[in-house]
C-alpha positions in Angstrom: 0.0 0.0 0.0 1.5 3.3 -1.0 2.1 6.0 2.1 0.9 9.6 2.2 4.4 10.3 1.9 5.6 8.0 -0.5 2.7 9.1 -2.9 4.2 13.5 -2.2 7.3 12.3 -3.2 6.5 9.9 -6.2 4.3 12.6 -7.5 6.8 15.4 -7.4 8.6 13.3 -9.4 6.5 12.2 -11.9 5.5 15.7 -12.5 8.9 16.7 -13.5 7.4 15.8 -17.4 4.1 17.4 -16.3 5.2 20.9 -15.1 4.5 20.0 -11.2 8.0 20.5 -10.2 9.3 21.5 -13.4 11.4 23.9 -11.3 12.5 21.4 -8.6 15.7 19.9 -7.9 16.4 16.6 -6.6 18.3 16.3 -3.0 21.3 14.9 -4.8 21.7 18.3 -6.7 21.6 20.8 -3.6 25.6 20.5 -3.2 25.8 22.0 -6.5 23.8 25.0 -5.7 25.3 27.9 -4.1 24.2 27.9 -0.1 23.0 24.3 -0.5 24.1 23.0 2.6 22.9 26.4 4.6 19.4 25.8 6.8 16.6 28.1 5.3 15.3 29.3 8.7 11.2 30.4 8.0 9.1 32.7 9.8 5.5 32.4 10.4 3.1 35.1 9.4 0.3 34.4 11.7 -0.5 30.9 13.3 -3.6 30.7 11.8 -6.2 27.2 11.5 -4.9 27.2 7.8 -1.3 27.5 9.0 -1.9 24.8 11.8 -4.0 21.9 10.2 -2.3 21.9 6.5 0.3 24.8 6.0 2.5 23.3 8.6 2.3 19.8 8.3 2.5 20.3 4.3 6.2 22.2 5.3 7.5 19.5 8.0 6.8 16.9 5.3 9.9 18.2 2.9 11.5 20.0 5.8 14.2 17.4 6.6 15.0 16.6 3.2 15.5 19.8 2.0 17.3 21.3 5.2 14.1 23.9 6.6 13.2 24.4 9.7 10.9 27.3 11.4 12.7 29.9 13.8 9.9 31.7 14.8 6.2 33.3 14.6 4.5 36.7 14.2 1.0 37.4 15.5 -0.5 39.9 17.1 -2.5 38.3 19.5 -0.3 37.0 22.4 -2.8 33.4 23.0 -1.8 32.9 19.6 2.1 33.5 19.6 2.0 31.3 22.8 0.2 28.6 20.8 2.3 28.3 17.9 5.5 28.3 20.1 3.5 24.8 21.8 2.4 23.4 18.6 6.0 23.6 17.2 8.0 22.9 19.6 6.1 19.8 20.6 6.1 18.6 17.3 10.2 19.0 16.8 9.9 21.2 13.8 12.5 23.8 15.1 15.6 25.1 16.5 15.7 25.2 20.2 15.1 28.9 20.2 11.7 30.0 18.8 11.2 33.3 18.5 7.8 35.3 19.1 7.4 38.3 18.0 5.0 40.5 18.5 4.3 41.7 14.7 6.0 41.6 11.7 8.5 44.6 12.2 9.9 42.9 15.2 10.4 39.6 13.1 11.6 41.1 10.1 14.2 43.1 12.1 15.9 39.9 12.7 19.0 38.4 10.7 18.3 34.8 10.9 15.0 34.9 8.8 14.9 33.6 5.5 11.7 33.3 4.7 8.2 34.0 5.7 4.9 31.8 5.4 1.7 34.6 5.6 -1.3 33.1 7.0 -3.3 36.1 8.1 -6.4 37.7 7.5 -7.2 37.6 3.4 -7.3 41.6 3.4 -3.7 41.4 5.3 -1.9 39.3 2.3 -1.0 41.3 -0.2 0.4 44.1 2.1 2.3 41.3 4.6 3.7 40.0 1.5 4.9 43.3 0.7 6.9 44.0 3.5 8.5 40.5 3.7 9.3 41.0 0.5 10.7 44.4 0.9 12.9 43.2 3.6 14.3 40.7 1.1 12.5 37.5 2.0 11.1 35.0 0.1 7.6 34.3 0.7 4.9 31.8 0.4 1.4 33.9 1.0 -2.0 32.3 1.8 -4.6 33.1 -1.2 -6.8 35.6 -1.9 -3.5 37.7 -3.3 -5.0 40.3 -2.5 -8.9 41.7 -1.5 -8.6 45.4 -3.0 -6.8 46.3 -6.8 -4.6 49.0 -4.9 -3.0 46.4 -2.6 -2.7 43.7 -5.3 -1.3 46.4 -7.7 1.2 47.1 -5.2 2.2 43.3 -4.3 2.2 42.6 -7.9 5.0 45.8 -8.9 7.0 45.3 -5.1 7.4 41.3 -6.1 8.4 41.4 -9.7 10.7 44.3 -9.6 12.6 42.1 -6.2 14.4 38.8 -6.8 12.5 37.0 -4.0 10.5 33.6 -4.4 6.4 34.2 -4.1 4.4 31.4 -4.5 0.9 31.8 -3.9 -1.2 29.5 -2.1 -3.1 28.2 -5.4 -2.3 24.8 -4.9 -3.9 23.2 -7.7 -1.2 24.4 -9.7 1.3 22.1 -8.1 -1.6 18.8 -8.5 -0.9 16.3 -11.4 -4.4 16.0 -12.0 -4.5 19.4 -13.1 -1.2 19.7 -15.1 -2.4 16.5 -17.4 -5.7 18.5 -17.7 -3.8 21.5 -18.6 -1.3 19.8 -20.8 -4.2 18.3 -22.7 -6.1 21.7 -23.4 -3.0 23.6 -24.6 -2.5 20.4 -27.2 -5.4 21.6 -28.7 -6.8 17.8 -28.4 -9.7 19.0 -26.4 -10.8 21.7 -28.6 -11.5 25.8 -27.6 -13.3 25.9 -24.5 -17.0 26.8 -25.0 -17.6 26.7 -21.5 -16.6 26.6 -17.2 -19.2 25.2 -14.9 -17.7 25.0 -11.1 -19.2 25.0 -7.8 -18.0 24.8 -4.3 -21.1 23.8 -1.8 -21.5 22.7 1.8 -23.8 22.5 4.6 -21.6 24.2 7.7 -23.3 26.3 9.9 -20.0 26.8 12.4 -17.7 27.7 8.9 -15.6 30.5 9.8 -16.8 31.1 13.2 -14.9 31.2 16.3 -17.8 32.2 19.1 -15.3 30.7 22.1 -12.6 32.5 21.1 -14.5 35.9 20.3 -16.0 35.2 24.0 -12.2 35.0 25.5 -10.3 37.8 23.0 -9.2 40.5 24.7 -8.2 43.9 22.9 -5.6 44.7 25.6 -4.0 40.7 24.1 -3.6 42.1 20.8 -3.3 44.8 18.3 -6.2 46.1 16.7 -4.6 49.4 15.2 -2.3 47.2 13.5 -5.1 44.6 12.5 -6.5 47.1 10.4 -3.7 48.5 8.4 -5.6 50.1 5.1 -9.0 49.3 6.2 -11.3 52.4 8.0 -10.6 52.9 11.6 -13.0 51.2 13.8 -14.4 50.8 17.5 -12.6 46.9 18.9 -14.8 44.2 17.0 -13.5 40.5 18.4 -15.9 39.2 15.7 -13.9 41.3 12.9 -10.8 40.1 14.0 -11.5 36.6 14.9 -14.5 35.9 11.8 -13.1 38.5 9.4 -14.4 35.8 6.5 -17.4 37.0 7.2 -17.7 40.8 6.7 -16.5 42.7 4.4 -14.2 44.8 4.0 -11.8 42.5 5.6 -12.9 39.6 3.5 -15.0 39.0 0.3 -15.9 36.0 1.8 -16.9 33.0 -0.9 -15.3 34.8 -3.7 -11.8 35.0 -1.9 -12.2 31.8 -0.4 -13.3 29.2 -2.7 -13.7 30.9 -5.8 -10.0 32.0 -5.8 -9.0 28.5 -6.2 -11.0 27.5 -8.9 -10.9 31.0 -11.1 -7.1 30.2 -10.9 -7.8 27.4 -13.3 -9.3 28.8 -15.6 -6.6 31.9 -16.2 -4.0 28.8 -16.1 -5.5 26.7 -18.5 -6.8 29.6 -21.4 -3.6 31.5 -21.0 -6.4 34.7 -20.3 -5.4 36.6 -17.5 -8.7 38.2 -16.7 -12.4 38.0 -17.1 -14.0 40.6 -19.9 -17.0 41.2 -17.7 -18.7 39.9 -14.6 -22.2 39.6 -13.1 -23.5 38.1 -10.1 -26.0 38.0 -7.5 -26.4 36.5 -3.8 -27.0 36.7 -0.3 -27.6 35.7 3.6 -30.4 33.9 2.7 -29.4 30.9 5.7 -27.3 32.1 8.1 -28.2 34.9 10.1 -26.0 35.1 12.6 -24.7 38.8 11.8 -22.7 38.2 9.0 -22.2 40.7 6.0 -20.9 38.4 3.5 -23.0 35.9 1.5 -24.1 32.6 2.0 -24.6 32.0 -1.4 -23.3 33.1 -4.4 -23.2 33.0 -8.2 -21.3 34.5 -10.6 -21.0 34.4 -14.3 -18.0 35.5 -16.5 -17.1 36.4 -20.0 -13.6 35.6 -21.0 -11.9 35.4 -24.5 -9.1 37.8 -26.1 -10.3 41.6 -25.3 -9.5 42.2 -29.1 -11.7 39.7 -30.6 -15.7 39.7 -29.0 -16.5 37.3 -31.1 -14.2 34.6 -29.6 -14.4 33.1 -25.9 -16.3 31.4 -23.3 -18.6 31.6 -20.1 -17.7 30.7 -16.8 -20.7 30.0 -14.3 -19.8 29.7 -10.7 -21.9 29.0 -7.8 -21.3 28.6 -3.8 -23.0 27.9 -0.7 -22.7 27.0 2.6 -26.1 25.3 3.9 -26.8 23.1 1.0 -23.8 20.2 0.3 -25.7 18.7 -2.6 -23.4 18.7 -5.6 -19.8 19.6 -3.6 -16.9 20.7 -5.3 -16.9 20.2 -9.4 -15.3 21.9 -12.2 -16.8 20.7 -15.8 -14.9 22.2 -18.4 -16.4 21.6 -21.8 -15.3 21.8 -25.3 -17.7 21.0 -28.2 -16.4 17.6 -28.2 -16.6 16.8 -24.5 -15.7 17.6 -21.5 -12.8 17.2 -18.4 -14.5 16.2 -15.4 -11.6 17.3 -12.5 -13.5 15.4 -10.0 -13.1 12.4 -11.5 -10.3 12.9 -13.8 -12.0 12.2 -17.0 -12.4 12.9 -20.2 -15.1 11.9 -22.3 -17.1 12.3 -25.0 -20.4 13.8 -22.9 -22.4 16.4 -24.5 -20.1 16.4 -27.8 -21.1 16.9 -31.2 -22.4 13.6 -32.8 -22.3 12.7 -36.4 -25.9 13.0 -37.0 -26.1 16.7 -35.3 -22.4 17.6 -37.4 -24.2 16.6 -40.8 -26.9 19.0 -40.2 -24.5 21.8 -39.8 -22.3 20.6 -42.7 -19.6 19.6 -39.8 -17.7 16.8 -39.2 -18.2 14.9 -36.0 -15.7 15.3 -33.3 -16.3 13.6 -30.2 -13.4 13.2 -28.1 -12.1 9.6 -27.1 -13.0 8.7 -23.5 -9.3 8.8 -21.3 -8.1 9.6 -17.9 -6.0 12.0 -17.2 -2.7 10.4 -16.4 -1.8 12.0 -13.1 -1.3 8.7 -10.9 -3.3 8.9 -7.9 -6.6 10.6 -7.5 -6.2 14.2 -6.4 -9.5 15.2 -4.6 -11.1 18.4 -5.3 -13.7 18.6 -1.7 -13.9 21.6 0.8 -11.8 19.4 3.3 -9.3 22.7 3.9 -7.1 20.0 6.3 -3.5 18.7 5.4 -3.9 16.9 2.0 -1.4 16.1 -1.3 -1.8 19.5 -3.3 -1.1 20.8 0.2 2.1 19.2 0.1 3.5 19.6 -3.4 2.6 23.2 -3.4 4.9 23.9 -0.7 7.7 21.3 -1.6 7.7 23.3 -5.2 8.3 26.7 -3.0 10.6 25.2 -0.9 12.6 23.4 -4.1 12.3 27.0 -5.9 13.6 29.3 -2.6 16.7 26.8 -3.3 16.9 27.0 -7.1 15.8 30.2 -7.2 13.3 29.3 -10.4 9.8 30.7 -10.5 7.1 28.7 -8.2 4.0 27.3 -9.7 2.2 30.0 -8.6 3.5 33.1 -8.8 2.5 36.4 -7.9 1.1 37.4 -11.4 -1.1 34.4 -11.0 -2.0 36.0 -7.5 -3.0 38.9 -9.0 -5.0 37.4 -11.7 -6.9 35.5 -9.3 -7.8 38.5 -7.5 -9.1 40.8 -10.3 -11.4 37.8 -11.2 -12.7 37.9 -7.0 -12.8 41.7 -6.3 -14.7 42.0 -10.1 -17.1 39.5 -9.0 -17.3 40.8 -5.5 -18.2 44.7 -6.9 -20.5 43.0 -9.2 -22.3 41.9 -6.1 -22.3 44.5 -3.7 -23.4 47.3 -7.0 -25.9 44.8 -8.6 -24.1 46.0 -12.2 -22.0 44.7 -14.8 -18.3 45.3 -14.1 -15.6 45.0 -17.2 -12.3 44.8 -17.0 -10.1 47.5 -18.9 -6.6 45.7 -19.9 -5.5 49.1 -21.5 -5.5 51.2 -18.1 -5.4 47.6 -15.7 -8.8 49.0 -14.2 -11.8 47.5 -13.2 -15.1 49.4 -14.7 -18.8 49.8 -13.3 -21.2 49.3 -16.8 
């Protein structure tokens, strides 16, 4: 029976022909690199659930192998500083010193840094990632990129004009499953894309709330000026601080969420970096516990070359969170078929068939039933615990902070991502049509 651990590393590998870690080197190649043999000592940008139930475990995986170990933690709340110092310690994945520091100008201030792992708040990302990368880190930052155009504009120019290592938290882009399905769409095999249907639904009433620990917060434990940064200046809020998921404008909610994940995809696999237009609709039809941001969404997008109208395809998306019927899918069709990503397939559903071709003086061109080849099954469910993509997403940012290639995901990708969620997300909030303008990088209210 093949480990967890034994299917990370035999995937890695195997990718090396399918782009996973086209930009990894093997252990037996680090003496060749300059600083090989020196530790890369990371910092942790807020000891976050995210950080604690996947981030971390993804990192201690590969951390052995390839010689990284965490020095330290950054968070403004003192419970939480105290916590991560526990949790890391007790599982052996540092030094014997671990530093806690009470924000990120204290950690950053220190020499024996390397790197940073962000894991705060989504409106926090793009501006922690700027600092760290200002102070010459590399830097592996939690998705959404960014929750306003100003900051990602900013992350996006501060990263690309540094020589640090980014890789965003997209981790599909490090899954097998999804470079075979690219692969085969840029081979042309599949076909233009005619259309994206994707949806990301559960039924979980306690998602993103923390009512115990909003009970216990104290403002005195923590630094709410700080907290803030950009955002408006507000009376203490534990709920803001401790459920910013749901209220805006510390987070967009579904559309930063889930949505940033799957949107990702479809920039990746069209080689479009942004959606022409964007409409959608929703509400807290379920929950009312408070919240600002939606408990269901949908959203539908118009993408294709901004030169040629007449060219492209429509991407529906749809979320909730009190209705699990359906789960996570992504369908993405061709007028031959279509690539299930759930299941891995590709088959000739829904294609054009001899008989309808004939009528329209067309040839038939269904497309042969295959799997994608991407060895084991990569699922594609809400489970947000320690999981494969996880775990190859970080081994590529760890292999690329050593060969200093570009991650899987870099910051452009970041940034793409986010213009598709804040579009969507002003497209909500204005009830109009918002368009994107390439020429001036600008989003636009129809």
């Amino acid at each position: 029976m093949t480990s967890r651990r034994d299917f990370i590393k035999k995937a890695a590998l195997a990718s090396a022909g399918v782009a996973v870690s086209v930009n990894s080197v093997n252990a037996s190649s680090y003496r060749r690199i300059l600083g090989a043999n020196d530790r890369v000592r990371v910092g942790i940008i807020g000891f976050s659930d995210r950080f604690r139930s996947s981030l971390a475990p993804s990192f201690a995986e590969h951390s052995k192998e390839l010689n990284f170990e965490f020095m330290g933690v950054s968070d403004l709340w003192n419970r939480r500083r105290d916590e991560a110092e526990k949790f890391i310690k007790g599982k052996g994945w540092s030094a014997s010193e671990f530093v806690k520091a009470r924000n990120n100008e204290e950690l950053l201030a220190r020499k024996d840094v390397d790197a940073v792992i962000i894991s705060t708040a989504d409106f926090q990302h793009a501006l922690h990632c700027v600092e760290a990368v200002k102070s010459g880190r590399d830097v592996y930052v939690e998705k959404p990129f960014a929750e306003s155009l100003a900051d990602g504009k900013l992350a996006l120019k501060t990263v690309e004009s540094s020589k640090q290592i980014v890789q965003v938290g997209s981790q599909r882009r490090s899954a097998p499953n999804y470079h075979a399905a690219n692969d085969y769409i840029r081979s042309g095999k599949f076909g233009d894309i005619s259309m994206v249907e994707m949806t990301w639904n559960v039924n979980q009433p306690g998602r993103w709330r923390r009512p115990e620990l909003v009970a216990q917060i104290r403002k005195e434990d923590t630094d709410w000026d700080r907290f803030l940064m950009n955002r408006p200046k507000t009376e203490w809020n534990p709920r803001h601080y401790l459920e910013y998921r749901l209220f805006y404008p510390y987070s967009s909610g579904l559309p930063g969420q889930w949505m940033s994940h799957q949107i990702d995809t479809v920039h990746w696999f069209s080689g479009l970096e942004a959606p022409r237009s964007v409409v959608a609709n929703g509400g807290v039809y379920v929950w009312k516990d408070g919240r600002v941001n939606a408990d269901t969404f949908s959203a539908t997008f118009d993408y294709g070359p901004f030169d040629n109208p007449d060219k492209g395809f429509q991407v529906i998306y749809s979320a909730r969170m009190h209705q699990a019927a359906g789960d996570v899918k992504e369908y993405y069709f061709s007028n031959g078929g279509m690539i299930n990503l759930d299941t891995n397939k590709i088959t000739s559903e829904g294609g054009l068939t001899a008989k309808a071709a004939e009528a329209m003086g067309m040839k038939a061109n269904l497309l042969p039933e295959t799997s994608l080849k991407a060895g084991d099954k990569v699922a594609t469910d809400a489970n947000t615990g320690s999981d494969p993509m996880t775990s190859l997403h970080m081994r590529n940012w760890m292999e690329c902070v050593r060969s200093r290639k570009e991650p899987n995901a870099p910051a452009r990708a970041g940034f793409n991502h986010s213009v598709a969620n804040i579009m969507s997300t002003q497209a909500l909030h204005t009830g109009k049509k918002v368009t994107w303008d390439p020429k001036k990088s600008d989003i636009v209210l129809s």
